[in-house]
PDB file with one MODEL, atoms N, CA, C and O in Angstrom:
MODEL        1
ATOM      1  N   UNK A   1      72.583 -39.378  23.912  1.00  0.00           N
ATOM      2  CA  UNK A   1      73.386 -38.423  24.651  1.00  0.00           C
ATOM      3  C   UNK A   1      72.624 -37.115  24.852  1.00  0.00           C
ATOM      4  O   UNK A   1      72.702 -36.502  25.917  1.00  0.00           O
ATOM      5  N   UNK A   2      71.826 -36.656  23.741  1.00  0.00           N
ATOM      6  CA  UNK A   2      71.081 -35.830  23.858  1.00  0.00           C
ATOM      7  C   UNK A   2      69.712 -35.611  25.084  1.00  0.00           C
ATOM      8  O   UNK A   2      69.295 -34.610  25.667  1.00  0.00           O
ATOM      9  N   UNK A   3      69.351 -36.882  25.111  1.00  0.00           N
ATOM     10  CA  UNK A   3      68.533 -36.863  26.236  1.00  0.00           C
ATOM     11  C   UNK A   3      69.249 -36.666  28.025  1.00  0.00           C
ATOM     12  O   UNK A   3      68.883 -35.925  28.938  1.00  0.00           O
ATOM     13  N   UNK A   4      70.352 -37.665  27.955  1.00  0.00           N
ATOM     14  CA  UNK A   4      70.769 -37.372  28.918  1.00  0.00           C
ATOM     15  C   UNK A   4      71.203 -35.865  29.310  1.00  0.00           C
ATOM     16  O   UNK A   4      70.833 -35.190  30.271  1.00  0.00           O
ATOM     17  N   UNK A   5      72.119 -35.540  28.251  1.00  0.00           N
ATOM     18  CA  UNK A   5      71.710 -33.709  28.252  1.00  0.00           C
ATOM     19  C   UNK A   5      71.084 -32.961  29.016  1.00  0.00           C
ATOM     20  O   UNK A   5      71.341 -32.070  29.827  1.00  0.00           O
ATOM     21  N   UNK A   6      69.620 -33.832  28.342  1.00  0.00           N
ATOM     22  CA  UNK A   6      68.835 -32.794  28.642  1.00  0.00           C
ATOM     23  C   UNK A   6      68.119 -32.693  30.054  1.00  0.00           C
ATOM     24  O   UNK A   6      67.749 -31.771  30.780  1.00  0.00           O
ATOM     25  N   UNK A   7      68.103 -33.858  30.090  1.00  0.00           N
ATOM     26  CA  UNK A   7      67.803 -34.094  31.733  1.00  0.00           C
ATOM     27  C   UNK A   7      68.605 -33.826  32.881  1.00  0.00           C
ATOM     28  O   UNK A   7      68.151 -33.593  34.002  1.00  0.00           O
ATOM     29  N   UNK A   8      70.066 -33.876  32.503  1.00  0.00           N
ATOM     30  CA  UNK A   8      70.707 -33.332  33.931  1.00  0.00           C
ATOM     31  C   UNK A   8      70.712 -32.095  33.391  1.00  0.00           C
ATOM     32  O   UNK A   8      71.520 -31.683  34.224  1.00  0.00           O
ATOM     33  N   UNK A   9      70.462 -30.904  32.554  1.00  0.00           N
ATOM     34  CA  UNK A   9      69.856 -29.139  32.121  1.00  0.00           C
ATOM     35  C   UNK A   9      68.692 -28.780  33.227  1.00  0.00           C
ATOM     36  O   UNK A   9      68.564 -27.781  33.936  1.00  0.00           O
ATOM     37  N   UNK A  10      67.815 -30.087  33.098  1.00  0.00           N
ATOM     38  CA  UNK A  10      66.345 -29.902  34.087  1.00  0.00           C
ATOM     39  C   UNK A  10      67.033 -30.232  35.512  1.00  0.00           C
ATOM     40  O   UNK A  10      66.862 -29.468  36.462  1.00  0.00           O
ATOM     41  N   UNK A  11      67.593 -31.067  35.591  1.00  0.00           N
ATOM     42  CA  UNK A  11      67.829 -31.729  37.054  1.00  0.00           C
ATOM     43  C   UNK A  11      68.625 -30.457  37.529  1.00  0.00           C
ATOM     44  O   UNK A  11      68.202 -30.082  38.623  1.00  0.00           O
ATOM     45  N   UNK A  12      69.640 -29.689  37.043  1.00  0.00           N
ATOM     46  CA  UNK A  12      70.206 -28.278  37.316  1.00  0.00           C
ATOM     47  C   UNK A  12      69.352 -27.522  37.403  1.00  0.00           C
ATOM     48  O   UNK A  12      69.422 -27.010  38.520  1.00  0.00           O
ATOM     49  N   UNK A  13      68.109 -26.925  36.548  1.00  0.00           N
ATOM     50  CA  UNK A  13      67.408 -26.197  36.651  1.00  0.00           C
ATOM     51  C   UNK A  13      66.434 -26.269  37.864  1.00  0.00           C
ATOM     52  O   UNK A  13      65.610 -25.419  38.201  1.00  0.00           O
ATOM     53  N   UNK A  14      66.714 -27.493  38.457  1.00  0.00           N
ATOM     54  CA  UNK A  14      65.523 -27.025  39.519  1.00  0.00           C
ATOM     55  C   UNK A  14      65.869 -26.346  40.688  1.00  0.00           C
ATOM     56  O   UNK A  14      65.170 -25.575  41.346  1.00  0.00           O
ATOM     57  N   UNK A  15      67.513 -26.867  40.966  1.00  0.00           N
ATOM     58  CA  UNK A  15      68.466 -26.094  41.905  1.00  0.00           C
ATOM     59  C   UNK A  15      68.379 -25.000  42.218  1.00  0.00           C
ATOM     60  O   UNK A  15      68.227 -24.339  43.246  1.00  0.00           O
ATOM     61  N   UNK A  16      68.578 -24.767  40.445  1.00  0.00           N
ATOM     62  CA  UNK A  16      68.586 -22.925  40.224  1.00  0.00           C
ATOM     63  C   UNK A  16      67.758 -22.116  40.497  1.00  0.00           C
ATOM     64  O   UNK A  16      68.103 -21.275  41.328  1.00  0.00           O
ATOM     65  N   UNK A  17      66.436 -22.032  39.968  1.00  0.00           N
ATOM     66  CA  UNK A  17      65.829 -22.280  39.935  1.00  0.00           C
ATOM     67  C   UNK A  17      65.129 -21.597  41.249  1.00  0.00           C
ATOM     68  O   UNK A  17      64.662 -20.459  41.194  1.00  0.00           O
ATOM     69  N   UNK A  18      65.101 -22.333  42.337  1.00  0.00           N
ATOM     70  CA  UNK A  18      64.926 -21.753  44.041  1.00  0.00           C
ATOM     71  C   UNK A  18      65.755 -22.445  44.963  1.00  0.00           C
ATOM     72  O   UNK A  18      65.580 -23.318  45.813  1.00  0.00           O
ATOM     73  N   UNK A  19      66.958 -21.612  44.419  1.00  0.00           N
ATOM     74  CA  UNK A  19      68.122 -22.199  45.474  1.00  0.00           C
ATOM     75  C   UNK A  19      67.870 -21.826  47.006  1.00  0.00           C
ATOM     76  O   UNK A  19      68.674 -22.263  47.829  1.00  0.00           O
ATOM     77  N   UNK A  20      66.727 -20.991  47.462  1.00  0.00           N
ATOM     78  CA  UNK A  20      66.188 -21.482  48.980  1.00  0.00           C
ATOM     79  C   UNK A  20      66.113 -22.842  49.003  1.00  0.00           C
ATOM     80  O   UNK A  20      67.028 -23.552  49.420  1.00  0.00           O
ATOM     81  N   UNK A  21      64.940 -23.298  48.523  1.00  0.00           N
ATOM     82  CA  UNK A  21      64.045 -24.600  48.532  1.00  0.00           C
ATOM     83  C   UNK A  21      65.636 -25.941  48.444  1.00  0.00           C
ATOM     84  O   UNK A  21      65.710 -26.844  49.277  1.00  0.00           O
ATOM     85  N   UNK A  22      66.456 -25.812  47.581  1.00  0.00           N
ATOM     86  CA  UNK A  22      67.085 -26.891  47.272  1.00  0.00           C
ATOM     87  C   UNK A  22      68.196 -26.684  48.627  1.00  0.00           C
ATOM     88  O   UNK A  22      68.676 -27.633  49.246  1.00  0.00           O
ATOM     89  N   UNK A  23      68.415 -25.537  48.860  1.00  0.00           N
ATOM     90  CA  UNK A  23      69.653 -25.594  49.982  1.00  0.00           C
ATOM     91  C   UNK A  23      68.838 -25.931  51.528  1.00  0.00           C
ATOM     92  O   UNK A  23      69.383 -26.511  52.467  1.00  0.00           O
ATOM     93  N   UNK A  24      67.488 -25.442  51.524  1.00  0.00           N
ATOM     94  CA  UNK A  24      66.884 -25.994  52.773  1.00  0.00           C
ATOM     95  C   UNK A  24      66.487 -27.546  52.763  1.00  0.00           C
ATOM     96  O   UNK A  24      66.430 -28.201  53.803  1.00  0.00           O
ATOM     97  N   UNK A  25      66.321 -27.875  51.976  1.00  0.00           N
ATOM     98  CA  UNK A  25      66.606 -29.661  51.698  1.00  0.00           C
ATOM     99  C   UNK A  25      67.485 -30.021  52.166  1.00  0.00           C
ATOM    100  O   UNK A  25      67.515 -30.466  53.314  1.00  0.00           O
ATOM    101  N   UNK A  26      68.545 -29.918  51.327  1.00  0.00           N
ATOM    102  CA  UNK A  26      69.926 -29.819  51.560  1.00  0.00           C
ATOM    103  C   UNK A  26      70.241 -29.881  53.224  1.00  0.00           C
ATOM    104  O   UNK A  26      70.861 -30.883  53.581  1.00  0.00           O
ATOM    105  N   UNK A  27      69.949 -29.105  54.059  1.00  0.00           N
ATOM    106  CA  UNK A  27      70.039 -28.853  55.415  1.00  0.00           C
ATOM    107  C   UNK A  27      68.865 -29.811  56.117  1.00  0.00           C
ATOM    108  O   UNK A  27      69.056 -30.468  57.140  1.00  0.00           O
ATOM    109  N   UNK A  28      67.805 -29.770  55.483  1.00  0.00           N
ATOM    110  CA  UNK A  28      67.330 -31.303  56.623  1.00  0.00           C
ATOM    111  C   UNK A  28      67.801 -32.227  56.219  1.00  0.00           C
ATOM    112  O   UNK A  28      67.637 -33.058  57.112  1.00  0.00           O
ATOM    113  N   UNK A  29      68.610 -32.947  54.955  1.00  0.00           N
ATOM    114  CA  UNK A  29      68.573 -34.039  55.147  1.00  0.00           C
ATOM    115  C   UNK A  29      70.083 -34.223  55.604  1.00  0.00           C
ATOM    116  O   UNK A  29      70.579 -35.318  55.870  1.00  0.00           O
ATOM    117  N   UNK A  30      70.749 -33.001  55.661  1.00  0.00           N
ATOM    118  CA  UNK A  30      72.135 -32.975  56.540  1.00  0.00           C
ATOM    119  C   UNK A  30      72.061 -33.492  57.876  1.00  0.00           C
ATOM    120  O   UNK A  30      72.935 -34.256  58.287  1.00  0.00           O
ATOM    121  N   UNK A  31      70.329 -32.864  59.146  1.00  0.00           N
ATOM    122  CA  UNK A  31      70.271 -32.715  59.894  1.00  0.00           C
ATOM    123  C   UNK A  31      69.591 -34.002  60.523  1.00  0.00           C
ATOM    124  O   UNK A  31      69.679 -34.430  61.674  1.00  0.00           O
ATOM    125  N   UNK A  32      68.985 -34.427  59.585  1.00  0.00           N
ATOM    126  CA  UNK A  32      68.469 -35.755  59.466  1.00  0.00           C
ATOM    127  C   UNK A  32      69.692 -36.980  59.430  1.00  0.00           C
ATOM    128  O   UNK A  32      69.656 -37.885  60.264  1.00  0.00           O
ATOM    129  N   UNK A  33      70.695 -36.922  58.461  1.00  0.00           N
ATOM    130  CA  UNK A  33      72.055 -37.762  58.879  1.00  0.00           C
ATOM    131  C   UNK A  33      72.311 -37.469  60.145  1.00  0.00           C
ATOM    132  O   UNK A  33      72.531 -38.573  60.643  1.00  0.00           O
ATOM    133  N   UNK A  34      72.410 -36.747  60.898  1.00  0.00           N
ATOM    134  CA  UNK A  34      73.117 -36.264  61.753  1.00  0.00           C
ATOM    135  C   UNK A  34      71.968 -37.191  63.283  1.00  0.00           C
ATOM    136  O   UNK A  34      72.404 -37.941  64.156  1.00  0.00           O
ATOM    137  N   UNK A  35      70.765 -36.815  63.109  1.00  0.00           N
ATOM    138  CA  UNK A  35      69.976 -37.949  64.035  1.00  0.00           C
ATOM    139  C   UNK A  35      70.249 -39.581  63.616  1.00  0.00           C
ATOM    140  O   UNK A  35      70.416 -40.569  64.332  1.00  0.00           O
ATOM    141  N   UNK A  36      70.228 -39.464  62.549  1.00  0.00           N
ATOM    142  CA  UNK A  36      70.517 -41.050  62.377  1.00  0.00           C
ATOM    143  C   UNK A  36      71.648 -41.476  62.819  1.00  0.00           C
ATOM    144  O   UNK A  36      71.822 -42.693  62.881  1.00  0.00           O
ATOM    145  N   UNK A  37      72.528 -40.703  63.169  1.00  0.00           N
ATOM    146  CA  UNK A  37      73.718 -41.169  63.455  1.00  0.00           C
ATOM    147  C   UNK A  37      74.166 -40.719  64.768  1.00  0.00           C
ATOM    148  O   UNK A  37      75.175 -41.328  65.122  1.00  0.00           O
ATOM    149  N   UNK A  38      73.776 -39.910  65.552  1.00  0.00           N
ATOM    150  CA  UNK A  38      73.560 -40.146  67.226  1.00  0.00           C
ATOM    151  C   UNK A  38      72.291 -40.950  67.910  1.00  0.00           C
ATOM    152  O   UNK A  38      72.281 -41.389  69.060  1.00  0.00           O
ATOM    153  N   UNK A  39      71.486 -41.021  67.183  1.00  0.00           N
ATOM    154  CA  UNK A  39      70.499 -41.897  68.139  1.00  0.00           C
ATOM    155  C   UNK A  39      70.160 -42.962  66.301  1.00  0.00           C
ATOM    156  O   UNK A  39      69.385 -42.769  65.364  1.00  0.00           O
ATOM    157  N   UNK A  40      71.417 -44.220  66.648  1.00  0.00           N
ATOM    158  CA  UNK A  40      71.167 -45.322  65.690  1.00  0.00           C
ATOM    159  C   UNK A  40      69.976 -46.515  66.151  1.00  0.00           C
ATOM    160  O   UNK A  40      69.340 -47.350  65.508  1.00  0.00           O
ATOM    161  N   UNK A  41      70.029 -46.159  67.502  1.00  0.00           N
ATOM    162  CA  UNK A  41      68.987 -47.416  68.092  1.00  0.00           C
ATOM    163  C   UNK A  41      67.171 -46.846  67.811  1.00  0.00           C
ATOM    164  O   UNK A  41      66.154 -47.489  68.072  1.00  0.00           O
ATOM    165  N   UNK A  42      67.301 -45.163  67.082  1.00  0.00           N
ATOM    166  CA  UNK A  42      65.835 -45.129  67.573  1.00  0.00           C
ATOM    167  C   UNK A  42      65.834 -45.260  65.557  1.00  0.00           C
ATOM    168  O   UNK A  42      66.758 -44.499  65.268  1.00  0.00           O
ATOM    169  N   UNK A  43      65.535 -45.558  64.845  1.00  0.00           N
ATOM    170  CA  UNK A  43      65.913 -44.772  63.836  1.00  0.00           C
ATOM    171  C   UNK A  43      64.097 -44.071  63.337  1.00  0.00           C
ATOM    172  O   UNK A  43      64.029 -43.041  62.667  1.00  0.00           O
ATOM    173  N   UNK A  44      62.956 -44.733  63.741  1.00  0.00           N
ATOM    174  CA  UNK A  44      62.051 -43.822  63.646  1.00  0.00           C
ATOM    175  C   UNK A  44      62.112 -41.965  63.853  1.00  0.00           C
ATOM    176  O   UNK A  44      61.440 -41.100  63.291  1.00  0.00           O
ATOM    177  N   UNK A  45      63.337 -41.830  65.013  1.00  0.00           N
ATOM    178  CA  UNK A  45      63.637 -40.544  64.637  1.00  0.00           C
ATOM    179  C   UNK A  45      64.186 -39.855  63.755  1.00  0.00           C
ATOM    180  O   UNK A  45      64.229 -38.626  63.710  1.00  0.00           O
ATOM    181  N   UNK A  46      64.628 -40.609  63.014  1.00  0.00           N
ATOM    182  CA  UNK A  46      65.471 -39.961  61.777  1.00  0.00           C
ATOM    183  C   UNK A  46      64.490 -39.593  60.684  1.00  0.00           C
ATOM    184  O   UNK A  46      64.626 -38.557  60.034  1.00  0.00           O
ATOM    185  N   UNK A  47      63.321 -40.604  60.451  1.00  0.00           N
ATOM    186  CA  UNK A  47      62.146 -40.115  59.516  1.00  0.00           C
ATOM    187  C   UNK A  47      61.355 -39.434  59.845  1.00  0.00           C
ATOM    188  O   UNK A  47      60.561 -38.993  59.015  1.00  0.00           O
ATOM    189  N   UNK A  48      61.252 -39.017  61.465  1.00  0.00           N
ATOM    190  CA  UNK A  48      60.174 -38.378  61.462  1.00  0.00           C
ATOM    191  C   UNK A  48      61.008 -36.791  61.208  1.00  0.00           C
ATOM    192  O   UNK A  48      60.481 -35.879  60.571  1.00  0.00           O
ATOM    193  N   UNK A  49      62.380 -36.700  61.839  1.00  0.00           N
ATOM    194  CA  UNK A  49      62.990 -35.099  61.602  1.00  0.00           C
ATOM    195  C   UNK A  49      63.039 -35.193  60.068  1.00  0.00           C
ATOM    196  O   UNK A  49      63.551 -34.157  59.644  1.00  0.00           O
ATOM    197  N   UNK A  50      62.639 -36.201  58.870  1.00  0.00           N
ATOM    198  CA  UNK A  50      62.838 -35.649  57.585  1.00  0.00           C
ATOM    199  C   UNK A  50      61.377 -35.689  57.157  1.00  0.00           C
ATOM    200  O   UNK A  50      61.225 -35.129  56.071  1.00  0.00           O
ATOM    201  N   UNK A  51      60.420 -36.110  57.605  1.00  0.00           N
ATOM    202  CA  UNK A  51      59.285 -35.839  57.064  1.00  0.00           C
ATOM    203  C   UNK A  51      58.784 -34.578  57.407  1.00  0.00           C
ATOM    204  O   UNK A  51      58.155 -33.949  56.556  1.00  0.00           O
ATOM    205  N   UNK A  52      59.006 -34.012  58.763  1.00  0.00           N
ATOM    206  CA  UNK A  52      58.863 -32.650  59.735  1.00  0.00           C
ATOM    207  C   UNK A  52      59.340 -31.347  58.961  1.00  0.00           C
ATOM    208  O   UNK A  52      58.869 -30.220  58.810  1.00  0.00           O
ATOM    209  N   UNK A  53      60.882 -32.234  58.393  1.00  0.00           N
ATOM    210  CA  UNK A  53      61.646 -31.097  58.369  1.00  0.00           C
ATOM    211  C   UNK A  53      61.130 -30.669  56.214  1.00  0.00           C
ATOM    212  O   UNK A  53      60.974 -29.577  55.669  1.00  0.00           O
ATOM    213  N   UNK A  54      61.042 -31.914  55.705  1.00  0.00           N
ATOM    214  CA  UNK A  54      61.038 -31.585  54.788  1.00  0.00           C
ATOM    215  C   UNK A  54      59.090 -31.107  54.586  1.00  0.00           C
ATOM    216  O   UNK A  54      58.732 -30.459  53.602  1.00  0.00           O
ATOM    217  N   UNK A  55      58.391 -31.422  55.336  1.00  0.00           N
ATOM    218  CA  UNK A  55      57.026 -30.612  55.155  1.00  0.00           C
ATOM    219  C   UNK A  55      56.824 -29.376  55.921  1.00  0.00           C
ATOM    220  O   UNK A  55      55.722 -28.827  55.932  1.00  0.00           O
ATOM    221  N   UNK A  56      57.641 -29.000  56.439  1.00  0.00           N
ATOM    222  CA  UNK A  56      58.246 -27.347  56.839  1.00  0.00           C
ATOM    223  C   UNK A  56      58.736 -26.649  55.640  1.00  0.00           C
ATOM    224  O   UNK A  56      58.227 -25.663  55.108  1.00  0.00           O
ATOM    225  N   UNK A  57      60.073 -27.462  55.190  1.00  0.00           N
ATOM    226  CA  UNK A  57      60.404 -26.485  53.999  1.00  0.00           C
ATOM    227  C   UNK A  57      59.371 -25.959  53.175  1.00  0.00           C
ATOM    228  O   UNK A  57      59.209 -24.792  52.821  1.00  0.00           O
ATOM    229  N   UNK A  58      58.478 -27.293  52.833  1.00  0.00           N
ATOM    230  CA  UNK A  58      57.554 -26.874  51.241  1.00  0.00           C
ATOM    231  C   UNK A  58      56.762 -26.210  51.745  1.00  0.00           C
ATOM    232  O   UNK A  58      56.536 -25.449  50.804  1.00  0.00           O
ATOM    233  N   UNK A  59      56.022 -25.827  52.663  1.00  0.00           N
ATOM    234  CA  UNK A  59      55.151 -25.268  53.342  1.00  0.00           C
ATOM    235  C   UNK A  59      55.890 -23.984  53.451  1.00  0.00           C
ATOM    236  O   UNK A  59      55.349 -23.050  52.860  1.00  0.00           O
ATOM    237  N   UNK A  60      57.039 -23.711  54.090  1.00  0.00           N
ATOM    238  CA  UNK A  60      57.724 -22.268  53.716  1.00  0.00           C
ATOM    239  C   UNK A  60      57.750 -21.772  52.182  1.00  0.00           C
ATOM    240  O   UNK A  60      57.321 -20.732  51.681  1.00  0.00           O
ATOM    241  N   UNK A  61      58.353 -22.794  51.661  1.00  0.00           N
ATOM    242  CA  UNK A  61      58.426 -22.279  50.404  1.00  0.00           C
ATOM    243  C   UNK A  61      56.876 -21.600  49.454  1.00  0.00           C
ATOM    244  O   UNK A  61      56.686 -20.651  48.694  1.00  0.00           O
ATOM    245  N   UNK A  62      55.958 -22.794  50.078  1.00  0.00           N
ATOM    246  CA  UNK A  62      54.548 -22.095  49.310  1.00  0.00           C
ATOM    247  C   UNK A  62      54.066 -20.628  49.929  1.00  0.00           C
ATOM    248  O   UNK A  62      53.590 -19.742  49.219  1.00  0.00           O
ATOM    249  N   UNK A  63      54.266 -20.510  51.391  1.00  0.00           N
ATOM    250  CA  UNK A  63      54.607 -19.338  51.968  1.00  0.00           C
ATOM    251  C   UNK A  63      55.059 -18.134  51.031  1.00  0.00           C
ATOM    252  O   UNK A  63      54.216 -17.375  50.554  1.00  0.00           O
ATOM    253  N   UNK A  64      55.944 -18.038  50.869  1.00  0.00           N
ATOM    254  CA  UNK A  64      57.229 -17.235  50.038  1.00  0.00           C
ATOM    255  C   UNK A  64      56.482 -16.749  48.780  1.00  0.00           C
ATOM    256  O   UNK A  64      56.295 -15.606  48.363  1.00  0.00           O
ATOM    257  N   UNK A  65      56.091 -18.017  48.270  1.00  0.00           N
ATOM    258  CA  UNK A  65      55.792 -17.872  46.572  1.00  0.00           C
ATOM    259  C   UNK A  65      54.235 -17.143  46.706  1.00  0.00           C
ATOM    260  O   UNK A  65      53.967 -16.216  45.942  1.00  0.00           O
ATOM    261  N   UNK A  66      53.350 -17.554  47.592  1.00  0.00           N
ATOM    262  CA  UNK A  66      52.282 -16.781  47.597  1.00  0.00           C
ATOM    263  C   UNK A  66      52.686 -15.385  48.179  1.00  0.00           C
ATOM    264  O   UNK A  66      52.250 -14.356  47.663  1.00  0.00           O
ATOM    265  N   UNK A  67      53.274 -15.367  48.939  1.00  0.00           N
ATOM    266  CA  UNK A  67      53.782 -13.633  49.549  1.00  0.00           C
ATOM    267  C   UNK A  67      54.205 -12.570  48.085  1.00  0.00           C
ATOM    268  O   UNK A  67      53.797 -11.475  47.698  1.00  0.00           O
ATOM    269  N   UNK A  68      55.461 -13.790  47.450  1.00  0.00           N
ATOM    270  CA  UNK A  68      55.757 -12.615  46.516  1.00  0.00           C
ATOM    271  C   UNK A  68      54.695 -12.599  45.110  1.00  0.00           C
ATOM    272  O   UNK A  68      54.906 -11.951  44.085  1.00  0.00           O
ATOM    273  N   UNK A  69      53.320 -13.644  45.421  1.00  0.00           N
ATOM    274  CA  UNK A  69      52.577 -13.565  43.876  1.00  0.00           C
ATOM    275  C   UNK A  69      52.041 -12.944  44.408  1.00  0.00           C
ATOM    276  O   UNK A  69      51.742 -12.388  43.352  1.00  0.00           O
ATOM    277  N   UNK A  70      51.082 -11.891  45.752  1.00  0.00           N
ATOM    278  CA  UNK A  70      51.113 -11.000  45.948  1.00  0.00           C
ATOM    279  C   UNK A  70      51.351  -9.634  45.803  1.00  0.00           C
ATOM    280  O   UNK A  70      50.579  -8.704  45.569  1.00  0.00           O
ATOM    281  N   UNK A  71      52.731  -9.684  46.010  1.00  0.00           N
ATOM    282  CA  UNK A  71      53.226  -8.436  45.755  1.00  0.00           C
ATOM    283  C   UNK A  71      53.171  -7.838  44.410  1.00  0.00           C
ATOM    284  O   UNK A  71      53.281  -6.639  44.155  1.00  0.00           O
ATOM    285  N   UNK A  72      52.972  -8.885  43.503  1.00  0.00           N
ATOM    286  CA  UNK A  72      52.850  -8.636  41.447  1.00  0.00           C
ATOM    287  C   UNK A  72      51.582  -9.317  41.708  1.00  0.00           C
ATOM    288  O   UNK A  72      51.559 -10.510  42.011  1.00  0.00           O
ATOM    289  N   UNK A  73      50.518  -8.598  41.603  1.00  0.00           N
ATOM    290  CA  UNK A  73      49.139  -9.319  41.181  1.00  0.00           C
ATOM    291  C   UNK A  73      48.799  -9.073  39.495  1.00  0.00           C
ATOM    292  O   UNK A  73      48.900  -8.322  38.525  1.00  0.00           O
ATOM    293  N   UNK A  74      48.396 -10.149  39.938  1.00  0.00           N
ATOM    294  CA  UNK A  74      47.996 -10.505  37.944  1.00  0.00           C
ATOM    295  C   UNK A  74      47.210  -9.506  37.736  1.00  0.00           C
ATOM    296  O   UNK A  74      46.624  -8.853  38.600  1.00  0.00           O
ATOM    297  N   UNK A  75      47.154  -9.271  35.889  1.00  0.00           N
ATOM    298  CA  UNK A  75      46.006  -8.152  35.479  1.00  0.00           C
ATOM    299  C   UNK A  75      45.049  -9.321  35.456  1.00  0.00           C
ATOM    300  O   UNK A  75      45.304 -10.520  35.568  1.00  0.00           O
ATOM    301  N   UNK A  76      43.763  -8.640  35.268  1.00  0.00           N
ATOM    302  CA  UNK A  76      42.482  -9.239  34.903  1.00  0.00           C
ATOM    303  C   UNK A  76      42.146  -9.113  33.354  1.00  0.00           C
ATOM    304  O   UNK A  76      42.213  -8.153  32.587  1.00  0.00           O
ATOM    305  N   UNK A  77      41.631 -10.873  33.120  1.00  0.00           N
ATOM    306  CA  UNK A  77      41.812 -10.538  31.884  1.00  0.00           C
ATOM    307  C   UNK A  77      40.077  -9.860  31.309  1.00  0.00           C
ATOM    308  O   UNK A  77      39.090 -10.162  31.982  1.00  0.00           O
ATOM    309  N   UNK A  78      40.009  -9.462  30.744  1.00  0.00           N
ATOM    310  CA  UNK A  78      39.141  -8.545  30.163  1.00  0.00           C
ATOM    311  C   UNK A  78      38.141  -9.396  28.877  1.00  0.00           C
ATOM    312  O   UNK A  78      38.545  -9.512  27.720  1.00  0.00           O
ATOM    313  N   UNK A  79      37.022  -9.843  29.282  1.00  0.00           N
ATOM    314  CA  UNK A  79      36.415 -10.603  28.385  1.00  0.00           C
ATOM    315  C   UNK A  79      35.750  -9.976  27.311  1.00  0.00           C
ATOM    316  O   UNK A  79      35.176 -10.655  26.460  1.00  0.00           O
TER     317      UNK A  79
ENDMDL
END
């Protein structure tokens, strides 16, 4: 029981975590149902708006995370 625990703690934590990243998921693969289910005859379109959509997000998101590791630059460590 403990393990299971602990794993849906992590499986929450990733949500949390960068609730951009998980809610823009969230929205392609909403948007992605949503092609699959007006154009059922093509369905290659449905993977390509989630491969598109979901290598946009991470690509924003690495965006973001380098912008704000930027803004806090590390000290140097001092040998």
């Amino acid at each position: 029981m403990t393990a299971l625990m602990r794993g849906f703690t992590e499986l929450l934590a990733l949500f949390v975590d960068d609730g951009w990243l998980a809610l823009a998921i969230v929205g392609v693969v909403a948007v992605t149902a949503l092609v699959a289910v007006l154009a059922p005859h093509v369905p290659v379109a449905a993977g390509i708006v989630l491969l598109v959509g979901c290598l946009g997000v991470l690509f924003g998101n690495v965006i973001r995370t380098r912008h704000r590791g930027s803004m806090h630059p590390t000290r140097s460590r001092i040998s």
